[in-house]
C-alpha positions in Angstrom: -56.4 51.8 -6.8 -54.5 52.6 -4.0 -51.0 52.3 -3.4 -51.3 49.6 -1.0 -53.9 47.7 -2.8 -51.3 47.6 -5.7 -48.6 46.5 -3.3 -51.1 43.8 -1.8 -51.8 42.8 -5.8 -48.3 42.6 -6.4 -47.6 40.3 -3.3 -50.3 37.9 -4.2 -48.6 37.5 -7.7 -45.5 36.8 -6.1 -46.0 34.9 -2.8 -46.1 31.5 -4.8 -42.5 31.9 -5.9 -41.2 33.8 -3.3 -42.3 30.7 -0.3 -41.0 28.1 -3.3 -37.8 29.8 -3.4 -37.5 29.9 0.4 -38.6 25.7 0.3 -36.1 25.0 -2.1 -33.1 27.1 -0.5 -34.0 25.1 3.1 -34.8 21.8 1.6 -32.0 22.0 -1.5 -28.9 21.3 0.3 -30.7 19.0 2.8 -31.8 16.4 0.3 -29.1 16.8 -2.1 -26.5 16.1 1.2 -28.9 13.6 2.2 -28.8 11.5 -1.3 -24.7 12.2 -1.6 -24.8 14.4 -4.1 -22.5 17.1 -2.8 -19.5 16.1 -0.7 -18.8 18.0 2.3 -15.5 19.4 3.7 -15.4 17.0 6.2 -15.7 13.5 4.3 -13.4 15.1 1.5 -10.8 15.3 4.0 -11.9 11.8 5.4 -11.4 10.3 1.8 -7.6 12.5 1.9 -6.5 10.8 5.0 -7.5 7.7 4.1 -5.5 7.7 1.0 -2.3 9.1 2.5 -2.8 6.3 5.1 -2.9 3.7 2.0 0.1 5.1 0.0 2.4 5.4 3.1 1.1 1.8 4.2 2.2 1.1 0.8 5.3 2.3 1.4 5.9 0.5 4.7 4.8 -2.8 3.3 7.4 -3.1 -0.1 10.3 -1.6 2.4 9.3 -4.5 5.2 9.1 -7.2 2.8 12.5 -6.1 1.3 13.8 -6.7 4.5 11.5 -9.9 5.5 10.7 -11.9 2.8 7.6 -13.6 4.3 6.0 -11.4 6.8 3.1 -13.2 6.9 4.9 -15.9 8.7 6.1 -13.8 11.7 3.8 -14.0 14.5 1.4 -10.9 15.5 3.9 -9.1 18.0 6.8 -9.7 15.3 5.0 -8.2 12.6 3.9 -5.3 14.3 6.7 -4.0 15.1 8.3 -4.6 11.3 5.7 -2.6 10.3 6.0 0.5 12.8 9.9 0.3 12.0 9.1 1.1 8.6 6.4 3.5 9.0 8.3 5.8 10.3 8.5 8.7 7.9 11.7 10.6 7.4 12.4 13.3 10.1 9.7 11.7 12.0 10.3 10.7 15.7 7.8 7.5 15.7 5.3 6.4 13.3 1.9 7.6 12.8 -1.0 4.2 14.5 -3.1 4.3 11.4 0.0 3.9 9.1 1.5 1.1 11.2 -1.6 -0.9 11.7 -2.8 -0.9 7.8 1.3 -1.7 6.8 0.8 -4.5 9.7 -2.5 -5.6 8.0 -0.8 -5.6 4.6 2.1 -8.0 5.9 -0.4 -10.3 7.4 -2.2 -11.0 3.6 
């Protein structure tokens, strides 16, 4: 036998495995992405924000409703703007839209 008859042999053996392998590195992360079994960078840091939003809407909403007790009775305009007063942070110029408007949303229930 020749040395590339056994190197033909030997890649006949192997070419199963070897094109499964390749399938299952291409198709792996697609269906396990697909079905939401790995998180990616992007919605972890979806899923952050959105729970720094919350707390600090949190915030807002027990600091407004120290100073109004029923904020729910204000009107729209009124409400708003109780609730971008106190979602300002500290050191911050003016308050962040997604903060004020889920603090405002808050004060509404």
């Amino acid at each position: 036998m020749t040395m590339m008859e056994d190197i033909a042999t030997r890649w006949r053996a192997a070419k199963p495995v070897v094109v499964g392998l390749a399938i299952g590195v291409v198709a792996g992360p697609l269906l396990t992405s697909t079905l939401g079994w790995q998180v990616t960078s992007r919605t972890a840091q979806e899923q952050v924000r959105a729970g720094v939003v919350e707390q600090q809407a949190l915030f807002c909403e027990s600091r407004a409703r120290a100073e109004v007790s029923e904020p729910a009775k204000l009107d729209w305009s009124a409400r708003s703007e109780l609730a971008r007063k106190w979602a300002t942070l500290p050191g911050a110029k003016s308050a962040e839209s997604g903060v004020a408007m889920e603090c405002a949303r808050k004060l509404a229930a």
